[in-house]
C-alpha positions in Angstrom: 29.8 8.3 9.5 32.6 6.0 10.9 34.3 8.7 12.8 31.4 9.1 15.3 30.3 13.0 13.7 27.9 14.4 11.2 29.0 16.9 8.8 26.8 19.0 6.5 27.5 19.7 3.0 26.2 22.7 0.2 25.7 20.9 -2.9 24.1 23.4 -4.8 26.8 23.0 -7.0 27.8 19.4 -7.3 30.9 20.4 -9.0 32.0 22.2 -5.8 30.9 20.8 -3.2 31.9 21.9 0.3 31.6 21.5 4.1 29.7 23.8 5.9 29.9 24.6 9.7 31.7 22.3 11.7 31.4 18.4 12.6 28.6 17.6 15.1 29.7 15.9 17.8 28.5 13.8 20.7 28.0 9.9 19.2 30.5 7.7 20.6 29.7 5.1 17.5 29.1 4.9 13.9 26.2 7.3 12.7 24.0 5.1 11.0 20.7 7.3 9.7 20.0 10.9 9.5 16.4 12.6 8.9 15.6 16.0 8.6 12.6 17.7 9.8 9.8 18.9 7.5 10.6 22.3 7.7 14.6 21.6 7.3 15.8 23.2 10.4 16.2 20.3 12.7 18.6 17.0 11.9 18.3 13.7 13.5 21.1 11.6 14.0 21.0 7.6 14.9 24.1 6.2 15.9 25.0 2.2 16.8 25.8 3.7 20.3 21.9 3.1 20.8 21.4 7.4 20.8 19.5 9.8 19.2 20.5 13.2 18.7 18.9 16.4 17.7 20.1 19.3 16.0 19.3 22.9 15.2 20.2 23.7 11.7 18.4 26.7 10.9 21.3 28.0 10.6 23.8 24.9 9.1 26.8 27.2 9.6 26.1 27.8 13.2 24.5 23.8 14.1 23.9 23.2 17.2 22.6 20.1 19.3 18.6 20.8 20.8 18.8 19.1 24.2 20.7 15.9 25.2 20.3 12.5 23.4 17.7 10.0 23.6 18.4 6.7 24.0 16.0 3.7 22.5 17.9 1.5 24.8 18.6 -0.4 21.1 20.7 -0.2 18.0 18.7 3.2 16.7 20.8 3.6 14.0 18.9 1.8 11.0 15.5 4.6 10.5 14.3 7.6 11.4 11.4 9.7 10.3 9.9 12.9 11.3 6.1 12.6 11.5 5.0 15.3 8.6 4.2 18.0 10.9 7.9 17.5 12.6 6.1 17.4 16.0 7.2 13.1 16.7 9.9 11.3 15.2 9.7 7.5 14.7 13.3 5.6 15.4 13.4 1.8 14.9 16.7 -0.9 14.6 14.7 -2.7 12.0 13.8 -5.6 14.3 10.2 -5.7 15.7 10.0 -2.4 17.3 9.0 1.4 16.2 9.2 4.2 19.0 7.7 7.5 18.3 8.9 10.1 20.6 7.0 13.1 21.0 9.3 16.2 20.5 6.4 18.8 21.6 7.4 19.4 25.3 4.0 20.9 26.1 2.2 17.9 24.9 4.9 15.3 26.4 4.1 17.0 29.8 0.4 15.9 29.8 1.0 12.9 28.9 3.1 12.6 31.8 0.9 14.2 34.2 -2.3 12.7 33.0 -0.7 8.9 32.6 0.8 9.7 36.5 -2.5 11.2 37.4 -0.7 14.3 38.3 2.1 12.9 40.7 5.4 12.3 39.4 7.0 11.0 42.2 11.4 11.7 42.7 12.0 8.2 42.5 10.1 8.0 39.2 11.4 10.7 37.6 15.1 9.4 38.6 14.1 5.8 37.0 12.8 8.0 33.8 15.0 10.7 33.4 18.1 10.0 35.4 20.2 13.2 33.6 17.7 16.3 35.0 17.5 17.4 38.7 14.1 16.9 39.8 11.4 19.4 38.9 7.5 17.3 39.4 5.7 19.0 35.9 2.6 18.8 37.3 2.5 20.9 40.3 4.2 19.5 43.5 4.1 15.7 42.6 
C-alpha cells in the first residue's frame, strides 16, 4: 500500500468485507508485492524501500513480524514467491536478478559454516549481518 503498512482482510463474504487485526508496520515506502507461504501462516511483504519483511499470520488477528527485514540491497518490491515447500523465498525487482533466501535457519547455518570452512570471523559477520551481536555459528570461529 501507499501508506507504508499491510492490512489483512476476511472476505469470506464479499458483501462484508472487513479488516482484521491491525496494520503491519515497519516499511518506510510503498508496499509493492505480497506472497503467502504454502501453508498460509507466513506473509511476505516487498516494499520500494529495498526490504523484505516476514510475518506470522497463523493467527491474522494477532500478526506479528518473524525477525527483522531483509534487505536485497534493490527495489524488491516487484515479486516474491515462496518455494512450494515454504522453506526459500525468491525476491526479484524485475531487472536481471532473482535471490532466493533460505528461510530454514538450520540449513542457512551450514551453509555458512561449510562455505567459511567453519570460521566466521567478527569482522565478517559485522560486514554480513551488521544488526546481531556477534555469536560465530560454527563453534568459536
Amino acid at each position: 500500500s501507499d501508506d507504508d503498512t499491510v492490512r489483512l482482510w476476511d472476505v469470506t463474504d464479499p458483501g462484508r468485507v472487513a479488516g482484521i487485526g491491525h496494520r503491519l508496520t515497519g516499511h518506510t515506502e510503498a508496499v509493492v508485492s505480497l506472497t503467502f507461504s504454502p501453508d498460509g501462516r507466513t506473509l511476505a511483504s516487498g516494499g520500494n524501500d529495498t526490504t523484505v519483511r516476514l510475518w506470522d499470520v497463523a493467527e491474522p488477528a494477532d500478526a506479528a513480524p518473524i525477525g527483522t527485514s531483509m534487505s536485497a540491497r534493490a527495489r524488491t518490491g516487484s515479486f516474491l514467491s515462496f518455494s512450494p515447500k515454504g522453506n526459500m523465498l525468491g525476491v526479484s525487482s524485475g531487472a536481471d536478478t532473482v535471490r532466493l533466501w533460505s528461510l530454514d535457519v538450520d540449513s542457512a547455518i551450514a551453509r555458512i559454516c561449510a562455505t567459511t570452512r567453519g570460521v566466521l570471523t567478527e569482522e565478517k559477520w559485522h560486514e554480513y549481518l551488521p544488526r546481531l551481536s556477534y555469536d560465530p555459528p560454527c563453534g568459536d570461529g
